[in-house]
C-alpha positions as CSV (number, residue, x, y, z in Angstrom):
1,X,29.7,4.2,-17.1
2,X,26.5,5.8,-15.6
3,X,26.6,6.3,-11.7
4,X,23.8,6.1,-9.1
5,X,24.3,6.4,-5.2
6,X,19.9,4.1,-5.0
7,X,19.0,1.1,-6.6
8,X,15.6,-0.1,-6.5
9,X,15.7,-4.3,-7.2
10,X,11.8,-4.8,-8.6
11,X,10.2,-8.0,-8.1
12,X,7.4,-9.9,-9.5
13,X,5.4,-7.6,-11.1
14,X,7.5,-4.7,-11.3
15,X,10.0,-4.8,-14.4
16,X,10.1,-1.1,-15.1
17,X,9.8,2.0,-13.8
18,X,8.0,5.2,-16.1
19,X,8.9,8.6,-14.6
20,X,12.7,8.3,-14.9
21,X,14.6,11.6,-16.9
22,X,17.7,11.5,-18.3
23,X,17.8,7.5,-18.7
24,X,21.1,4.8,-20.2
25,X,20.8,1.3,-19.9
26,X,23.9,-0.4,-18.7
27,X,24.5,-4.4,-18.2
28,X,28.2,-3.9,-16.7
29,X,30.5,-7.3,-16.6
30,X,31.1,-9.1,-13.4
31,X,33.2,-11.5,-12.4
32,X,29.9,-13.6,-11.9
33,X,27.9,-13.6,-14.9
34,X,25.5,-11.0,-16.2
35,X,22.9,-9.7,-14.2
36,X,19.5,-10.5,-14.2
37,X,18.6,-8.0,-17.2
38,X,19.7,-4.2,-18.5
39,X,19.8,-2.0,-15.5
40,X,18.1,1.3,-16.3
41,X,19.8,4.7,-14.8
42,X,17.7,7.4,-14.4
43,X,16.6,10.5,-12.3
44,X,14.1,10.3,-10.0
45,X,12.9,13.0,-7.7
46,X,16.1,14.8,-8.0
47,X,18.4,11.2,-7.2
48,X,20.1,9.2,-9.8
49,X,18.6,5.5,-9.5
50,X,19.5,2.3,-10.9
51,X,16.8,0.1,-11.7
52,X,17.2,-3.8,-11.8
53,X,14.5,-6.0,-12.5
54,X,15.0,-9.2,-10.2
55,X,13.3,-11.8,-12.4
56,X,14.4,-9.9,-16.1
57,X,11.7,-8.6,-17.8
58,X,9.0,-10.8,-18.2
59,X,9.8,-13.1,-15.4
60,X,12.3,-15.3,-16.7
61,X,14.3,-16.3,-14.4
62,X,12.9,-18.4,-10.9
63,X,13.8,-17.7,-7.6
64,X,17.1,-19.8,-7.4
65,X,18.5,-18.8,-11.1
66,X,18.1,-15.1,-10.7
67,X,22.2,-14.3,-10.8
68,X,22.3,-12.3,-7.6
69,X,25.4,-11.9,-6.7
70,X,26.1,-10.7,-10.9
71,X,23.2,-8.3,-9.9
72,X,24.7,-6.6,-6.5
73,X,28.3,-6.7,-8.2
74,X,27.2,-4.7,-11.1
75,X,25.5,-2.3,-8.8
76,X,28.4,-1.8,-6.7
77,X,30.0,-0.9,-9.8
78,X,27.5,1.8,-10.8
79,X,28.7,3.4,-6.8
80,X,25.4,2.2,-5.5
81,X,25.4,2.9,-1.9
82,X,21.6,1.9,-0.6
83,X,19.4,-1.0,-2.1
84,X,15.9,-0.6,-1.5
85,X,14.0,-4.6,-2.7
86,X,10.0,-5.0,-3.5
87,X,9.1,-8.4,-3.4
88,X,5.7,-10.6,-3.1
89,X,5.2,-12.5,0.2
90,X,2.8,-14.5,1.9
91,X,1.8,-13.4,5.2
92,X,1.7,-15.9,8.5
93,X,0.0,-13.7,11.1
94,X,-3.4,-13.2,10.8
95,X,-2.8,-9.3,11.3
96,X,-0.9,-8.7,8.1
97,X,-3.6,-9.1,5.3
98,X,-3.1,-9.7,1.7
99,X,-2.5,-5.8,0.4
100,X,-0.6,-4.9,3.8
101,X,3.2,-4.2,3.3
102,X,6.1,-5.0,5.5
103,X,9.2,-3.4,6.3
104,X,11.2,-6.4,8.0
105,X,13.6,-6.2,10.6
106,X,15.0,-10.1,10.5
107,X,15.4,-13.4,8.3
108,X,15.5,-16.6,8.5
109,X,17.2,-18.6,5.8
110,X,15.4,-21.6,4.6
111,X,17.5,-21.9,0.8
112,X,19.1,-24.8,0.3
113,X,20.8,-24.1,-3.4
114,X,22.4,-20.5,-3.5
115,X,25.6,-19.4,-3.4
116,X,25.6,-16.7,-0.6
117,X,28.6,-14.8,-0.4
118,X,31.3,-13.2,-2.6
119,X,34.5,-14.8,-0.4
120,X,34.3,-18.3,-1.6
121,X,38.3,-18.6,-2.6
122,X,41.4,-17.0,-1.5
123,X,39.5,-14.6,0.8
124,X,37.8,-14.7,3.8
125,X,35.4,-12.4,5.6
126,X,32.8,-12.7,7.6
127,X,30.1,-9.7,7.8
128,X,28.1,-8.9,10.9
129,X,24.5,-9.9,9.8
130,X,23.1,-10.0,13.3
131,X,20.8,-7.5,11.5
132,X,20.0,-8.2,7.8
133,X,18.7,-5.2,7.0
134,X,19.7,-1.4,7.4
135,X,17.6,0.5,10.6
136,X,18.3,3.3,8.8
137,X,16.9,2.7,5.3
138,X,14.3,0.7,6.7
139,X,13.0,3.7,8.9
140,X,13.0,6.0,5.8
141,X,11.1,3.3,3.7
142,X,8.4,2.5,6.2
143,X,7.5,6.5,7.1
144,X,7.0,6.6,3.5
145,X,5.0,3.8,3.0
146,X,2.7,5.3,5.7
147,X,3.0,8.7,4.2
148,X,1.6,7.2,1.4
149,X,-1.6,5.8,3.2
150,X,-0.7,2.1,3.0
151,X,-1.3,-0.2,5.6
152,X,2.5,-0.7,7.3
153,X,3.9,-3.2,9.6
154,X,7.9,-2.3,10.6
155,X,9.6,-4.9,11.3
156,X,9.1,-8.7,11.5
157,X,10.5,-11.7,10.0
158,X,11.1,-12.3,6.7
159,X,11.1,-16.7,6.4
160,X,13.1,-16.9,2.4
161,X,12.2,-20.3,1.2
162,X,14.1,-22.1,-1.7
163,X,11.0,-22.0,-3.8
164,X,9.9,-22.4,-6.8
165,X,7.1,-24.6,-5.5
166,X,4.8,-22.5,-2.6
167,X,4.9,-24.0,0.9
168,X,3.4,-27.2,2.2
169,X,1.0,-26.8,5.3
170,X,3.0,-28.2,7.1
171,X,5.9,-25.7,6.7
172,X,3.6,-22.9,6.5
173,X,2.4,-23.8,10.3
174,X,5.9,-24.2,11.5
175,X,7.4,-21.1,10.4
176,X,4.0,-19.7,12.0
177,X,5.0,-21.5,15.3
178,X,8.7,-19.5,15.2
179,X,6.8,-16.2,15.1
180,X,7.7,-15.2,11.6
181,X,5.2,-12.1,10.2
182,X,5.9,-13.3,6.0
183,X,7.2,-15.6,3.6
184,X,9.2,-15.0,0.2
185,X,11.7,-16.1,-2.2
186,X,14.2,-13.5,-2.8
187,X,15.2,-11.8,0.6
188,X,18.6,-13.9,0.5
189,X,21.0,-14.1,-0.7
190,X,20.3,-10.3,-1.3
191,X,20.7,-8.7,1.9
192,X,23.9,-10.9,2.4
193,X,25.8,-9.9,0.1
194,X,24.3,-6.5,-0.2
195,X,26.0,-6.3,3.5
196,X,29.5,-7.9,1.9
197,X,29.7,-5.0,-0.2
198,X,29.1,-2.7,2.0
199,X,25.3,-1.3,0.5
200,X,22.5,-0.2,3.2
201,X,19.8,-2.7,2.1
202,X,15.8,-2.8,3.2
203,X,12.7,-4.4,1.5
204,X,9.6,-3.3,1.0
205,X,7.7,-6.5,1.1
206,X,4.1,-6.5,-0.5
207,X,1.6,-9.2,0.8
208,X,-0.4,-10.9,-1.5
209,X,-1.9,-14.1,0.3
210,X,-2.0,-15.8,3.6
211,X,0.0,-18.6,2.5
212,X,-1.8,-22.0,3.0
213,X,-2.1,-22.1,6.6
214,X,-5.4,-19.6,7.1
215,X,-7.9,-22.3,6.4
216,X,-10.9,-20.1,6.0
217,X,-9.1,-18.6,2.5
218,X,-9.1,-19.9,-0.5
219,X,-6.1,-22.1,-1.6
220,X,-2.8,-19.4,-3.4
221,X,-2.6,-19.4,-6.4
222,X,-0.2,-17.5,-8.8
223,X,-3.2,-15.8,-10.0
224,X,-4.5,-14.6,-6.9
225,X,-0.4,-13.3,-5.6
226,X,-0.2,-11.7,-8.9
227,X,-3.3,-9.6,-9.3
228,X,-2.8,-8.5,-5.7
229,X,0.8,-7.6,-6.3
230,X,-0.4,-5.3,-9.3
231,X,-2.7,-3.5,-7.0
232,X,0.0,-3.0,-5.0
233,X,2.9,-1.8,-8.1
234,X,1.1,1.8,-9.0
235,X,1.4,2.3,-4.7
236,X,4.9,1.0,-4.6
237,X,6.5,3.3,-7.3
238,X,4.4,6.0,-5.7
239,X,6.5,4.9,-1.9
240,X,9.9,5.1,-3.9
241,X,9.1,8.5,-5.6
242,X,8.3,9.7,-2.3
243,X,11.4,8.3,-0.6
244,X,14.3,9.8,-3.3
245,X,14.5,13.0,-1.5
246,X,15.5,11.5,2.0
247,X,17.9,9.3,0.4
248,X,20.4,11.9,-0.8
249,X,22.8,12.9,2.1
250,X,25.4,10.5,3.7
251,X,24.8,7.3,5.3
252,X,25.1,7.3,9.3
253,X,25.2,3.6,9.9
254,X,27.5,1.5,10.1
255,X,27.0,-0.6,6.3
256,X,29.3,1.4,4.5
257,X,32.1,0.1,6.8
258,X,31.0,-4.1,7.1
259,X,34.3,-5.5,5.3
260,X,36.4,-3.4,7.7
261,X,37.0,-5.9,10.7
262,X,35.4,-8.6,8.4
263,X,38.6,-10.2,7.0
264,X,40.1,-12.4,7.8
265,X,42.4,-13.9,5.8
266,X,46.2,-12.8,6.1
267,X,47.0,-10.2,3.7
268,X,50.0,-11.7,2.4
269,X,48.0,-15.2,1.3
270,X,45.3,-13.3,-0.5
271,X,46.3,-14.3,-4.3
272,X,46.7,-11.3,-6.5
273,X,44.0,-12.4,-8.9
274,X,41.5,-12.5,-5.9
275,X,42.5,-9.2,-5.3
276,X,42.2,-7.9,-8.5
277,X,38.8,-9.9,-9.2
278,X,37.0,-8.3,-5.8
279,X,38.7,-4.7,-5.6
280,X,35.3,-2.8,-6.0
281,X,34.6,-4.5,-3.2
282,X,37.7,-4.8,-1.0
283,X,39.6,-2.6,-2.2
284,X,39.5,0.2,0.6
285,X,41.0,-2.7,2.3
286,X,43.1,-5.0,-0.1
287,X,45.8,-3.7,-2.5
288,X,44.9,-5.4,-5.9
């Protein structure tokens, strides 16, 4: 099976990647389904990358059916190491403007019907996630950005709604009130259970709108997010070509080792078909 050590998650408006050298397209099995579409292997900028389109190709699937934890499974199985996400948001401070991008430092979970986490039967663990995404990553990705002359905010909140419907005023003002910089769909569960399996995760969030609460622009609509996020795709390949070089030494932090106090189930009641079905990712811990 091919190998890559980045994966680059695409959202809305970014399905595909030009530029990659010496490409196979894999759709690995997973104990939970297939991922969202083929992931594409390739070499960019010297580093091997897998590239996974969020939505499939096309935008088929909405923010609640896109088979995420099928998606980070299969890249864990490929020996990715660091996720870096592009998604779409809407901003909520008057200071990030539609075009701006946003390297975020929290999230606040407003999903209602995902299933978050790989230990759901016969093990337990429970990751640190005090901070969703990795410093380290998110450092790279957001001296990149700049390098690249875009407009960059580092850190800020990251409100994920359940979606597929945009936010009522109402909402829009009260996530405003909690201090939150942008809005989206697709943060989580990604960074969670990038975390459970151990993978240094960090968005790149492009904004395309100012939600519904700035009363003196006009009202979103898909085609106002998605010609914005266009303008945005050429600049966001351009970021991740820029970032492959920085990306190829070892991690410092401490993501590659979140499972290790994590479980906490007793090793003797952990049934040997849970062990077997998660040992990509507990496996360093667990004998299958």
């Amino acid at each position: 099976m091919a190998e890559a050590k980045v994966a680059v998650i695409g959202g809305s408006g970014l399905y595909d990647f030009e530029g990659l050298a010496d490409i196979q397209e894999v759709k690995p099995d997973t104990p939970f389904g297939e991922p969202s579409d083929t992931i594409v292997v390739g070499t960019l900028a010297g580093t091997r990358v897998a590239f996974l389109p969020r939505h499939g190709r096309g935008h088929r699937l909405n923010p609640t059916s896109i088979p995420v934890r099928a998606n980070i499974f299969a890249l864990k199985l490929l020996g990715v190491e660091r996720v870096i996400s592009i998604s779409a948001v809407g901003s909520l401070k008057e200071e990030v403007r539609p075009l701006d991008l946003v390297v975020p430092d929290q999230l606040i979970d407003r999903t209602r019907q995902r299933t978050s986490t790989f230990f759901d039967s016969g093990l337990v663990a429970h990751v640190g996630f005090a901070d969703p995404f990795c410093p380290d990553l998110s450092t790279i990705l957001a001296h990149a950005a700049t390098e690249e002359g875009a407009t960059v905010h580092q850190g800020g909140t990251y409100v994920v709604m359940e979606g597929p419907a945009f936010s009522t005023r109402a909402e829009s003002f009260l996530y405003r009130s909690w201090g939150a910089s942008i809005i989206g769909m697709t943060a989580l569960p990604e960074a969670k259970l990038a975390r459970e399996a151990e993978m240094c995760y960090a968005t790149l969030a492009c904004a395309t709108d100012y939600d519904c609460w700035h009363e003196t622009e006009e009202a979103v609509t898909v085609e106002m997010v998605v010609a914005n996020l266009l303008r945005n795709v050429a600049r966001s390949k351009n970021i991740l070509q820029r970032i492959m070089p920085h990306l190829a030494g070892e991690r410092a932090c401490t993501c590659g080792s979140a499972l290790e106090s994590a479980i906490i189930t007793a090793r003797d009641s952990i049934p040997q078909e849970t062990r077997e079905l998660l040992a990509p990712l507990v496996g360093k811990y667990v004998e299958a």
